[in-house]
C-alpha positions in Angstrom: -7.7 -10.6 -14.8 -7.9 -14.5 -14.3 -6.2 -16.1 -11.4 -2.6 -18.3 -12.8 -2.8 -21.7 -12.4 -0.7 -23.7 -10.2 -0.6 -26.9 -11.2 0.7 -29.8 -8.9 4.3 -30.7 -9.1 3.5 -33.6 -7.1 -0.1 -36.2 -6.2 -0.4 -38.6 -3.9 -1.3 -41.9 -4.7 -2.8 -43.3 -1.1 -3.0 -47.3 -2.3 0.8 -47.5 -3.3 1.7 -45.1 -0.2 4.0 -43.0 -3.2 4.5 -39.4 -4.1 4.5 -38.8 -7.9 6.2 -35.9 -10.2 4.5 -34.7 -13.1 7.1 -36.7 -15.1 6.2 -40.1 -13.0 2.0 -39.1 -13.7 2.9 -39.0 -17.3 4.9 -42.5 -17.2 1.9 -44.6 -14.8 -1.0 -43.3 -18.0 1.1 -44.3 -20.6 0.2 -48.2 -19.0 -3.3 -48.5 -19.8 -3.4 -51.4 -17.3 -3.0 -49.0 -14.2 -5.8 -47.6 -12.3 -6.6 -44.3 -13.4 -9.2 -43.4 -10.4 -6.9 -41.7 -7.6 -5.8 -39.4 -10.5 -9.4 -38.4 -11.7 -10.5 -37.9 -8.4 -7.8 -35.5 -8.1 -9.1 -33.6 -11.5 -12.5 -34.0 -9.9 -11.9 -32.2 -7.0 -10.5 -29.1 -9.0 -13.8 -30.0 -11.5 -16.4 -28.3 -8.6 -15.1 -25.2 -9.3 -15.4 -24.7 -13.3 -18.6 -27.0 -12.7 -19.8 -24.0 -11.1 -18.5 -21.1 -13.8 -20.1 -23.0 -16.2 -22.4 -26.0 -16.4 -22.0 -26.5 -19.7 -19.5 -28.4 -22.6 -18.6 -27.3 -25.7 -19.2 -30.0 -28.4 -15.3 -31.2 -28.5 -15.2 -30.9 -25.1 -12.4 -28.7 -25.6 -12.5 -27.0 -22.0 -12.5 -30.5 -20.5 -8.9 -31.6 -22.8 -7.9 -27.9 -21.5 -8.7 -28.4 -17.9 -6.5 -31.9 -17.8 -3.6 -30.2 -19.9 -3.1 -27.5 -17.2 -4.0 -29.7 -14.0 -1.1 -31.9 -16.4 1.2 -30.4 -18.0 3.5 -33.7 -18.7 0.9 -35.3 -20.5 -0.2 -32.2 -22.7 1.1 -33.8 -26.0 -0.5 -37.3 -25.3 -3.8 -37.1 -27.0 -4.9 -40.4 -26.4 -4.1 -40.5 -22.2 -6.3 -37.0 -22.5 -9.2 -38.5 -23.8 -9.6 -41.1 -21.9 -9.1 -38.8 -18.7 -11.4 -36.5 -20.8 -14.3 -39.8 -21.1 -14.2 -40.3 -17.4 -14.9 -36.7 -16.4 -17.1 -35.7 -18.9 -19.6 -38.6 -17.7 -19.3 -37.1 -14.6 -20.2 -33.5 -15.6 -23.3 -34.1 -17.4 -24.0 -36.3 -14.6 -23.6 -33.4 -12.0 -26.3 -31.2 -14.6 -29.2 -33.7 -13.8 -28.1 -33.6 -10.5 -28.2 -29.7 -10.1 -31.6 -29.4 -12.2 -33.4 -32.2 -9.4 -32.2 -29.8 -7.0 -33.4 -26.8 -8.4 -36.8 -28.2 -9.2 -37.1 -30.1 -5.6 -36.6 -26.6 -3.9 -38.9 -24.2 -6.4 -41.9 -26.9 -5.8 -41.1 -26.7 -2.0 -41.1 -22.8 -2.0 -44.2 -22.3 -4.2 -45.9 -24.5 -2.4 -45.2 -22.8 0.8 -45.8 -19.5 -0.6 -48.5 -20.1 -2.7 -51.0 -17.4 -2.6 -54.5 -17.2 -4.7 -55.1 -13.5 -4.6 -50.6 -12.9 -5.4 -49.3 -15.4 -7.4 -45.3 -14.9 -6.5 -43.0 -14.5 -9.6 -39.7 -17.0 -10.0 -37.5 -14.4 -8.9 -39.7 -13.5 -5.8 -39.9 -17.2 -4.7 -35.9 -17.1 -5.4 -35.1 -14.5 -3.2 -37.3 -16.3 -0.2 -34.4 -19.0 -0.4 -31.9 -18.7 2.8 -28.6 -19.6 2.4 -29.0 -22.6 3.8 -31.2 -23.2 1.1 -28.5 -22.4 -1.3 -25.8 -24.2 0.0 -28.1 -27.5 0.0 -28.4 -27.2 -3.7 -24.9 -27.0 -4.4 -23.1 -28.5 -1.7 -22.0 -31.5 -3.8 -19.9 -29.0 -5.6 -18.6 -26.6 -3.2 -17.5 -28.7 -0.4 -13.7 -28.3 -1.4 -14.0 -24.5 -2.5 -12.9 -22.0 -0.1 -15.3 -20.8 2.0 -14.4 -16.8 1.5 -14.7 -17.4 -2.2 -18.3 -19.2 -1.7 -19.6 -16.5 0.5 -19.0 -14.2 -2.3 -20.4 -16.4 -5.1 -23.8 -17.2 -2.7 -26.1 -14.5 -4.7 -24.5 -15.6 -8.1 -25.5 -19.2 -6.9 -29.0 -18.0 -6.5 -29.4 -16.1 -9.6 -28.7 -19.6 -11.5 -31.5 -21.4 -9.0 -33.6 -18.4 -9.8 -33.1 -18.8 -13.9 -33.9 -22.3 -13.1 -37.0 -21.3 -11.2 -38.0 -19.0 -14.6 -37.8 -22.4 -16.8 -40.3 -24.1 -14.9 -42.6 -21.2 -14.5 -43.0 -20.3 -18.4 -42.3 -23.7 -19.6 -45.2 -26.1 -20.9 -43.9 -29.1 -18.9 -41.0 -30.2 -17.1 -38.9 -31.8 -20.0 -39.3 -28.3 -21.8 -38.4 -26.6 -18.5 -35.0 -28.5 -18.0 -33.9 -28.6 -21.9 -35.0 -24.4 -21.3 -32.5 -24.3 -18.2 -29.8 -26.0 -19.7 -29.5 -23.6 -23.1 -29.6 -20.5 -20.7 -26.0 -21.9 -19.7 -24.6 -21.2 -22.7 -24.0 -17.5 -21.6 -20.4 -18.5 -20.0 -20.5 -15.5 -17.6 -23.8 -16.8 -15.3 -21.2 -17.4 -12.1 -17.6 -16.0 -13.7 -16.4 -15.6 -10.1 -12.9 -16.2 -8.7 -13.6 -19.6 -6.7 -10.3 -20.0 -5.1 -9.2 -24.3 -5.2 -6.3 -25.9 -4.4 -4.3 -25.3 -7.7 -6.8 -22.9 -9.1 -6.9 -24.4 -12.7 -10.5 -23.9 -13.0 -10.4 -20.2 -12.1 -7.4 -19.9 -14.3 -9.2 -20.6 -17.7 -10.7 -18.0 -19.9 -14.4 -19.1 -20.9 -15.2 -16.7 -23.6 -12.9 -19.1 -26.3 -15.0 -21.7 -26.0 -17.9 -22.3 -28.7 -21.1 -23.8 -27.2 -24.3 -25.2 -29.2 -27.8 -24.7 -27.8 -28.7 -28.2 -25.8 -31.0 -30.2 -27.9 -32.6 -33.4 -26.3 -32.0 -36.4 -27.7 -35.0 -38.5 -29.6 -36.3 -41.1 -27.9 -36.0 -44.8 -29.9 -39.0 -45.6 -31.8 
């Protein structure tokens, strides 16, 4: 049973030194000449945690639009505000995938090297359980730096399995490229880290995966 959301009935805007309602949020996007950031780095902070249920998108980006309905509700019916919010964040997310994949490919060559033996070749899972926590919590500390620290002890051998499917990409793959295209289409099982990572308004722990239609990655061709 998922977690209810708890939207914010109020956000902060820091430059103008002013408290918002939902109803106020809705009124400053209608004016396409405000300053969107403060509010997308509010959604970003709640982002971290369905970043880490699911590294993934769906081709209509669908669980983004979702995500920004229920973080806000009083812009729900304005399509237009959504997507642009949607544009911002997605950039972001696929962004934070390259991001995750360096990491995971900076650490394996680390640890194989260190472990490399020529009578025992270790396996990818072997060289993934040799990580420490430490280890762990370097690879994904960009996105669990605002998620509760009980939660995040609890997801830490979930968050190794996904460096340790990672590490199985690079080990059977022909080259890199291959490896990382490999990585990403393993994502597409929604359940790899469906853990309840507690946030502020808990909108990404709130939102039922399994709806969501993903497509197998496919890399894009390079311009002739």
């Amino acid at each position: 049973m998922r977690t209810l959301a708890t939207p914010p009935s109020i956000l902060y805007y820091q430059t103008n030194d002013k408290y918002f309602t939902q109803e106020e949020i809705a009124d400053y996007l209608k004016n396409p000449d405000h300053n969107y950031d403060w509010i997308v780095n509010e959604l970003i902070n709640e982002l971290h945690a369905l970043y880490i249920r699911v590294r993934n998108i769906d081709n209509q980006a669908s669980i983004l639009k979702d995500f920004v309905k229920i973080m806000l509700p009083s812009i729900a019916d304005y399509d237009h505000i959504i997507d642009k919010l949607v544009m911002r964040i997605r950039r972001l997310f696929i962004d934070w995938r390259n991001k995750l994949w360096a990491g995971i490919l900076i650490k394996y060559k680390e640890l194989d090297k260190k472990y490399k033996n020529p009578s025992k070749k270790l396996s990818a899972v072997q060289i993934a359980n040799k990580m420490s926590e430490k280890d762990i919590r370097k690879i994904w500390n960009q996105w669990t730096c605002t998620i509760d620290e009980t939660a995040l002890e609890v997801a830490m051998e979930s968050l190794r399995d996904v460096c340790a499917m990672g590490f199985r990409a690079i080990e059977v793959a022909e080259n890199v490229n291959k490896a990382h295209d490999d990585f990403l289409c393993l994502y597409n099982d929604l359940y790899t880290v469906n853990l309840a990572i507690t946030t502020r308004y808990n909108i990404a722990n709130s939102m039922d995966l399994s709806i969501y239609y993903f497509e197998e990655f496919k890399r894009k061709s390079s311009k002739k």
